[in-house]
C-alpha positions as CSV (number, residue, x, y, z in Angstrom):
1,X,-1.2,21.2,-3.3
2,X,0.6,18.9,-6.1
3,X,3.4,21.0,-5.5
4,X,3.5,20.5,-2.0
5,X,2.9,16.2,-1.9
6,X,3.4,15.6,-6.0
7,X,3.1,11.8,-4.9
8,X,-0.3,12.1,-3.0
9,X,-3.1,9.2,-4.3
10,X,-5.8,12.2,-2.6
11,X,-3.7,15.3,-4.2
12,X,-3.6,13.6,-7.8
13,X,-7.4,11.8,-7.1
14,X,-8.5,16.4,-6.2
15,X,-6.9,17.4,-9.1
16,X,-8.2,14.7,-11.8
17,X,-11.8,15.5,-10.0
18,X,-11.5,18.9,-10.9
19,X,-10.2,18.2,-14.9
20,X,-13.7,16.2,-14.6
21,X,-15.5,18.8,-13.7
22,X,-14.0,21.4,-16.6
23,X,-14.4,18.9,-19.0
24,X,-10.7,17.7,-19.2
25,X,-11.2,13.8,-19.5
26,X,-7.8,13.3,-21.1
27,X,-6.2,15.0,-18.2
28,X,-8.0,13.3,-15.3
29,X,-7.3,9.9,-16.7
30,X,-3.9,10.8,-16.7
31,X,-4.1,11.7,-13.3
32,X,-5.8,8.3,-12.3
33,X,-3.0,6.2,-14.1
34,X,-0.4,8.1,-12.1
35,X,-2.3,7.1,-8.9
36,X,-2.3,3.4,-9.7
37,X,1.9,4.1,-10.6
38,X,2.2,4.8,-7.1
39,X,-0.3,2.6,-6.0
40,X,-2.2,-0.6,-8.4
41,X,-4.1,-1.5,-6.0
42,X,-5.8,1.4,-5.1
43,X,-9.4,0.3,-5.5
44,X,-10.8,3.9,-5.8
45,X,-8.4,5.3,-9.1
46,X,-9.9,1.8,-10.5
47,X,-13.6,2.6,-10.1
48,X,-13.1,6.1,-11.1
49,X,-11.0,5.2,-14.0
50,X,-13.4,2.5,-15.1
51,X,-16.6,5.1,-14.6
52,X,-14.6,7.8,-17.0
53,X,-13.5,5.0,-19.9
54,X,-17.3,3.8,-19.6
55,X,-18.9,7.4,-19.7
């Protein structure tokens, strides 16, 4: 999939999901910031950012 669309918002946004849910928080923040690179104001990467950096 990232191979395929590398600047996807929705194929970065899968793939930081699923570091979430292996316990990779490092990784899926990473994954956020490169969503607000391509877009800042992408209100979604925001809330999920902000819900990782708060948890």
């Amino acid at each position: 999939m990232v191979v395929n669309n590398p600047e996807s918002w929705h194929t970065l946004g899968t793939l930081a999901d699923v570091y979430l849910s292996v316990g990779l928080k490092s990784e899926a923040i990473k994954k956020f910031n490169e969503i607000l690179e391509l877009n800042p104001e992408n209100d979604w990467a925001k809330e999920r950012l902000a819900e990782i950096i708060e948890n």
